[in-house]
ROTILO-747818 format. One record per residue (C-alpha): x, y, z. Coordinates in steps of 0.5 Angstrom, whole numbers, padded with zeros to 4 digits, always signed. Layout:
N
XYZ...
//
This chain:
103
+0094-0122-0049+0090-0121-0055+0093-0119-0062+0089-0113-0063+0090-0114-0072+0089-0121-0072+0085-0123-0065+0089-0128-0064+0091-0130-0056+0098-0129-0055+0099-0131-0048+0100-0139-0045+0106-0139-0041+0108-0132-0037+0115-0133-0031+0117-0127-0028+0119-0129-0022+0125-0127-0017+0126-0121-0022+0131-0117-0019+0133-0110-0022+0133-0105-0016+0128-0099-0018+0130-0093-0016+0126-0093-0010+0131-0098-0007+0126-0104-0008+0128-0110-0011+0124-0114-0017+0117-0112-0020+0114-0107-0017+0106-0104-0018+0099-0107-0018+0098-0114-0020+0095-0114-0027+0089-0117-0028+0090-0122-0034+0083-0121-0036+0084-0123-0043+0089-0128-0043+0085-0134-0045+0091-0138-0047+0094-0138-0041+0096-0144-0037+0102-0142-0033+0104-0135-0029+0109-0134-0025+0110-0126-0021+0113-0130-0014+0117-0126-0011+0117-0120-0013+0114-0112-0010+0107-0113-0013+0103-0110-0009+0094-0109-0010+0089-0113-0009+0086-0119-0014+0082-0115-0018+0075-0118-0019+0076-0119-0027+0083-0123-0025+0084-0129-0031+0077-0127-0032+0077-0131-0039+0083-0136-0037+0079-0143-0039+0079-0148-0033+0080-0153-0037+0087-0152-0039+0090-0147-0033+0095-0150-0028+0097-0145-0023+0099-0139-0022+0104-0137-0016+0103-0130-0014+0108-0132-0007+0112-0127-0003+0109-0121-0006+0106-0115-0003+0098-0118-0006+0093-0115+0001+0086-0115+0002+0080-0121+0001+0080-0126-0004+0074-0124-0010+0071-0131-0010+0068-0131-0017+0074-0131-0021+0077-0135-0017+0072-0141-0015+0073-0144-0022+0081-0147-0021+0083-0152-0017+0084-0150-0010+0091-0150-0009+0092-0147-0018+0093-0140-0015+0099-0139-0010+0098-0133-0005+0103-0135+0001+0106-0130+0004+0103-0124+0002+0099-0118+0006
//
């Protein structure tokens, strides 16, 4: 998310939801661990819905997103288990980060 040259955060608005390449496994939509954002400062919008990610919210998950300009991100319908890491998350409102129907 940062422009390594000139430093610059790239990122603001990020939509790959419902991608729908078969994989060679036979699975549908993106597939690995969920990526941590942990350098996206910019970010105000990420939509990963309904795919195959899979993982645990990593503690440094949109570590340095600002509050103040973050609006949500939907990570529903994916394969996300596990708890919750409150310290990246407690900073957003309590329904900008979407988990509904995950492990």
């Amino acid at each position: 998310c940062e422009d390594s040259t000139s430093g610059a955060t790239l990122l603001e608005k990020l939509d790959l939801s419902r991608q729908r390449g078969i994989s060679s496994a036979g699975t549908t939509g993106l597939t690995g661990t969920l990526p941590s954002f942990s350098q996206c400062e910019d970010l105000r919008r990420l939509d990963l819905s309904h795919n195959q990610l899979g993982g645990q919210v990593s503690e440094n998950f949109l570590q340095s997103v600002d509050p103040l300009i973050f609006e949500s991100a939907s990570l529903s319908s994916n394969l996300i288990e596990g708890e919750l890491p409150g310290k990246p998350l407690v900073r957003f409102d309590a329904d900008a980060i979407d988990l509904r129907d995950n492990r």
